[in-house]
N, C-alpha and C positions, 0 to 999 in steps of 0.2 A: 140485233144489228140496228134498229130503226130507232132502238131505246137509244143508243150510241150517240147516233145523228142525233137525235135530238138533242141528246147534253152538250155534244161538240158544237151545234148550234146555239144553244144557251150561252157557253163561255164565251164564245166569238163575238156574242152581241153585246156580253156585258163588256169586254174589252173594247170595241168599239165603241160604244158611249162611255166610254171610262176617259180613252183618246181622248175622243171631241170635246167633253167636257173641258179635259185638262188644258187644250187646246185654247176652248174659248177664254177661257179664264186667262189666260198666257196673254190672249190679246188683247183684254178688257182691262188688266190691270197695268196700272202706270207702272216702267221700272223704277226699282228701289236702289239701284246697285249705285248712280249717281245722286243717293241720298246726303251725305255726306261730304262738304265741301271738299275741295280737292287739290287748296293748296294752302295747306298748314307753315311744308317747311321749307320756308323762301331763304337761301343762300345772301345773310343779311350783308357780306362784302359783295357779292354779286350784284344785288338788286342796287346797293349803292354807287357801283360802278356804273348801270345800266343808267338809273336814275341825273348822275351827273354829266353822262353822255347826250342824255337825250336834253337835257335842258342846256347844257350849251348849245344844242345844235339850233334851239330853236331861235326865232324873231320874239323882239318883243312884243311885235300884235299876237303872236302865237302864245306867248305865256300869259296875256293880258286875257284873250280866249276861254283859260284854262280855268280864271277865277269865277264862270259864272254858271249859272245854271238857269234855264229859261223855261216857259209855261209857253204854249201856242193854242188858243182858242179857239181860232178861226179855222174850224173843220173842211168849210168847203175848198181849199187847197192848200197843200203845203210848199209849194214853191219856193217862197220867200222863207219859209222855214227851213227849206234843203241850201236856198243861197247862203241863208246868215252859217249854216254849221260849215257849207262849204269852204265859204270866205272868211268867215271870221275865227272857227277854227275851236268853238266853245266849247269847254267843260261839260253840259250835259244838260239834261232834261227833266223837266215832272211832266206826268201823265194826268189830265182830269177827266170827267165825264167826257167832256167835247171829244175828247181824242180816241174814243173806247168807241172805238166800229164792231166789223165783224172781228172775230180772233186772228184770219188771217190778215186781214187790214192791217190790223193794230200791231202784228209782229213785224208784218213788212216795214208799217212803219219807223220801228224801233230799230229794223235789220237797216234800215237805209241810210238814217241816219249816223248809224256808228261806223259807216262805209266809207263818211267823210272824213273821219281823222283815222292814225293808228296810233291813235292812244286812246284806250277805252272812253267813254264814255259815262258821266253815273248817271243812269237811269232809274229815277226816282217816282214815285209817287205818295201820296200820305190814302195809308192804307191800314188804319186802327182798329175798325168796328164800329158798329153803330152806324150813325150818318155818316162818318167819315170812312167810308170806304167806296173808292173807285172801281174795282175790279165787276163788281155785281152788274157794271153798265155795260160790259158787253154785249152784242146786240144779237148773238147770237148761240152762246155758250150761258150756262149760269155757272156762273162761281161761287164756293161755298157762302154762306153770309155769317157773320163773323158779327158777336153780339156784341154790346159797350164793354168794355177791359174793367170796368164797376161790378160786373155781373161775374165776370171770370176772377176778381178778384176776392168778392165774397165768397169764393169753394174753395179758399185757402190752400190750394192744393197746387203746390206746386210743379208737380210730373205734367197736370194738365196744362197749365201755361206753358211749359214746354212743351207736348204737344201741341197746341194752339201756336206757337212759333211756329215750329215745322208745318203745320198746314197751311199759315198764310203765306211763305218762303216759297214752296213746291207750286201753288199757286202761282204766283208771283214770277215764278222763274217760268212758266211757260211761254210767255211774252217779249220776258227779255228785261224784267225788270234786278238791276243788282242792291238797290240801296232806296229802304221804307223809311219812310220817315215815321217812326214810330219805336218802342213806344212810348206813349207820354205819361212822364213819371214826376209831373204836379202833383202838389196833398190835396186831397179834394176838402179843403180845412174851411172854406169858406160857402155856407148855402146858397149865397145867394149867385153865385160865380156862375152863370149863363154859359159861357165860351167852354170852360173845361167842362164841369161837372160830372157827367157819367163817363168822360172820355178817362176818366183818372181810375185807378186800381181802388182808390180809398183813402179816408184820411190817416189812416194810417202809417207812416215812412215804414215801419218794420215790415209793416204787410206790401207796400212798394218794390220797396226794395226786392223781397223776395220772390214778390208773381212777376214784378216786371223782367228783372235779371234771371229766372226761367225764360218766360217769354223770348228775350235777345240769343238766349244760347239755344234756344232751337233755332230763330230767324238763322242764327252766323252759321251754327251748324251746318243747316242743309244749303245755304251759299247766297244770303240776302244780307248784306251788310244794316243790324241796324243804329238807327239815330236815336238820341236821348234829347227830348223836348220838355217844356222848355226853359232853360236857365236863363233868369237863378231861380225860377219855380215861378208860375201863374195862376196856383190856386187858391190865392186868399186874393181875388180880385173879383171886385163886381161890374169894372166894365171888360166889356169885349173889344181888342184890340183892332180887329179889321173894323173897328166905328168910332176912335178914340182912344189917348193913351191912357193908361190903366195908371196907377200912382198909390205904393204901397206903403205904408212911413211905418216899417220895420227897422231898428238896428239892426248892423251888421253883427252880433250878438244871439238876437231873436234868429236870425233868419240861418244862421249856424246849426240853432237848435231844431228847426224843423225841414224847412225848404231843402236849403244843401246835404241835407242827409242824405237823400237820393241821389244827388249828383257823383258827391263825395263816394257812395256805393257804386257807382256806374264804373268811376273812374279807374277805383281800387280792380274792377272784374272789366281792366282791359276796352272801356271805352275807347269807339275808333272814330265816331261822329257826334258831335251834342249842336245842337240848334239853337239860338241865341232868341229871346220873346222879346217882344217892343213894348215892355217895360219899364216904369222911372221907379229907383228908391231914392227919395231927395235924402234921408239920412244917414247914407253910404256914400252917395258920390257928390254933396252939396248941392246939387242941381234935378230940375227935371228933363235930362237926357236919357233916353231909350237906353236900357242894358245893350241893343245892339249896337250903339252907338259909344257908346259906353269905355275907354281905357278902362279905366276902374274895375268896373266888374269885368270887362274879360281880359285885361292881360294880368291885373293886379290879384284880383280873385279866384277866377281860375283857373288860367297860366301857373300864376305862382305861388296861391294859396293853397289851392286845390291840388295841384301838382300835374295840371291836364297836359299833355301833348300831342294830343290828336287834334283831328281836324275841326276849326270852326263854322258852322253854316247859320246863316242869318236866318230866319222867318220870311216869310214871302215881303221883299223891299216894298210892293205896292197897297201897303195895309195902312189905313188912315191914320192910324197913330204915328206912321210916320211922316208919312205926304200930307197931314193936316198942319204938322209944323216944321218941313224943314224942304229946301230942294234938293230936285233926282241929284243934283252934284254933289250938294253939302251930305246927303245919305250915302252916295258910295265913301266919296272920299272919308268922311266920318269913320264909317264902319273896318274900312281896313285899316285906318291909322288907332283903331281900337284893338285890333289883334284878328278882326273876322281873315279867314282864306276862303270864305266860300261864299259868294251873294245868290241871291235866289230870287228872280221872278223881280228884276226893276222892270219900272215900267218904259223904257227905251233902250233897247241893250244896246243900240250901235252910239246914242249917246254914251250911254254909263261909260264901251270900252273907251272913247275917247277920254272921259271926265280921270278914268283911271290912269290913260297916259300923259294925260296934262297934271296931272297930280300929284303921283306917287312914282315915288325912285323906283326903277328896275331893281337894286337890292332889296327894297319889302317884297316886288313883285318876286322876285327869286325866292325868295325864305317862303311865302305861300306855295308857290308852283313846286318845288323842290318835296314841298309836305304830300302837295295833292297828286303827284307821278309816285312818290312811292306808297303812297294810300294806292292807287291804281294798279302799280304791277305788283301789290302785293296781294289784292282782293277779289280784280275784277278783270286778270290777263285772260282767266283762263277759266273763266264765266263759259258754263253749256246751257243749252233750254232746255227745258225738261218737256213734257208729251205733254198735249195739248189734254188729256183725260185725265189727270191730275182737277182739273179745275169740275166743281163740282164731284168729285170722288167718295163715292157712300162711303169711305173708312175715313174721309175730313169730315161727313156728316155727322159719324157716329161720336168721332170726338167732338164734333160741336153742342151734339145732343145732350153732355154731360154738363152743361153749363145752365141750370135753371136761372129761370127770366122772371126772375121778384125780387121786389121790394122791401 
């Protein structure tokens, strides 16, 4: 009998820590079941119904709103940040260190903002690897660290780029972020290129092309809209454009054969966002005007050479190559009479919206607004956050671990 009890107390126990185990695990691990973006199949006569509804309803301060996308630095309050989304009604946000509090902070933040329109929001930040990544600054979470896309791209291995998508995505989406600016699919063809260099896959376009377009299909995958930076390509350049404009004297020939491959691939695999650099080719567009500035290269090129129809976003407007030669008005108005829908980071937004309604017909602003609501309700209606244990997650480490860090 006593033998009995003892075995019946043995299973009992092991069932008992068999539970709890199972238990903790249940709790510790992030859900997967929202892995998976969630909205593939948008009712494309609907959305277009939806789409033309809502843009007739609007003002035109409200569609003029919709073209920009802003940075806010000034951490110690955001007040005048909650009036301008309130009032003026803007397109959306990047996220930089300044703004990377604690994780609750920083989600509030993002929750409050998107509070003010009901039309989403794109909530952005540039979030690559290496130095360039924001997430790591939270002030109380670590989030995984994510090594140069140079280093990921020498393991030729494509399944891991897509994991590596997916890990920075699930990340990213715990905050509330829907749209990376990343990733950036310059040849890394020039040594002395300071600004890109490790931030590139390789000089390679074949090897680009295929680690970076892994890469984006895990981001879109698991529900991060990404961006392809930066056209028409910034990696045969040896200045840094946040300090001066760069000035490449390729034909438009050479720069088919190399540069545009990547784009040309982006586009073919369903590019939804490409990022415009503040680049001059004087022997493509006879001048030293910025690609973002640019007709040429972006309605002529890749409008209509390229065959792109997705959305255009500028490089951050307050970069010295551009504001070293031209004013905050001649750069917006410039930029959308070039073909941009998307400005990013001027340095005055409540000028710019004015510069843009003293400027530009309500028809151009239509044909942008009209692109960027159905980019919206078709990508980021029905945007969820994912669990805050996502960020830092020993199974993002272990795929991070895969990625040797040499030379």
């Amino acid at each position: 009998m006593r033998r009995k009890i003892v075995i019946f107390i043995g299973i009992l126990s092991v069932l008992l820590i068999s539970i709890f185990f199972l238990n903790f695990k249940s709790e510790k691990s992030p859900d997967l079941k929202v892995d998976k973006f969630i909205n593939e199949d948008v009712d494309k006569d609907e959305l277009l119904k939806k789409v033309n509804n809502k843009l007739n309803s609007m003002s035109l301060d409200e569609k003029i709103g919709q073209l920009f996308v802003i940075a806010w630095r000034d951490s110690d309050t955001y007040d005048d940040l909650y009036r301008l989304f309130r009032d003026k009604k803007l397109g959306g946000f990047i996220l930089f260190r300044e703004n990377m509090d604690t994780y609750d902070k920083t989600k509030t933040l993002i929750s409050n903002l998107q509070a003010y329109n009901d039309i989403p929001l794109i909530i952005s930040m540039d979030q690559e690897g290496g130095l360039v990544q924001r997430l790591k600054y939270l002030k109380d979470v670590k989030a995984t660290d994510i090594p140069y896309m140079y280093y990921l791209g020498k393991t030729k291995d494509e399944n891991l780029a897509y994991q590596v998508g997916k890990v920075m995505a699930r990340e990213l989406r715990t905050i509330g972020v829907n749209v990376v600016f990343s990733p950036d699919i310059d040849i890394y063809s020039n040594p002395k290129n300071t600004v890109i260099g490790k931030r590139s896959f390789g000089s390679d376009y074949l090897l680009v092309n295929k680690m970076a377009g892994s890469l984006a299909k895990g981001l879109e995958e698991t529900g991060v809209i990404p961006t392809y930076k930066h056209f028409p390509g910034h990696g045969d350049t040896d200045v840094d454009s946040h300090v001066d404009l760069p000035i490449i004297d390729k034909s438009y020939e050479e720069l088919k054969d190399l540069e545009l491959q990547t784009f040309s691939y982006a586009i073919n695999n369903n590019a939804k966002l490409i990022m415009i650099g503040h680049l001059a080719l004087p022997n493509i567009t006879g001048d030293n005007t910025p690609a973002s500035l640019s007709k040429v290269l972006i309605t002529d090129v890749l409008k209509k050479d390229l065959n792109y129809n997705g959305l255009v976003i500028t490089d951050a407007l307050d970069m010295k190559a551009l504001t070293n030669n031209y004013t905050q008005e001649e750069i917006i108005v410039k930029s959308i009479n070039a073909g941009v829908d998307i400005l990013l980071m001027p340095e005055d937004i409540e000028k710019s919206l004015e510069y843009v309604k003293n400027n530009i017909s309500e028809e151009r602003i239509n044909e942008s607004v009209k692109k960027i609501l159905m980019f919206k309700y078709s990508y980021l209606e029905n945007y969820e956050l994912l669990d805050k244990d996502f960020l830092g997650w020993k199974e993002h480490k272990d795929i991070i671990s895969k990625i040797p860090i040499k030379d």
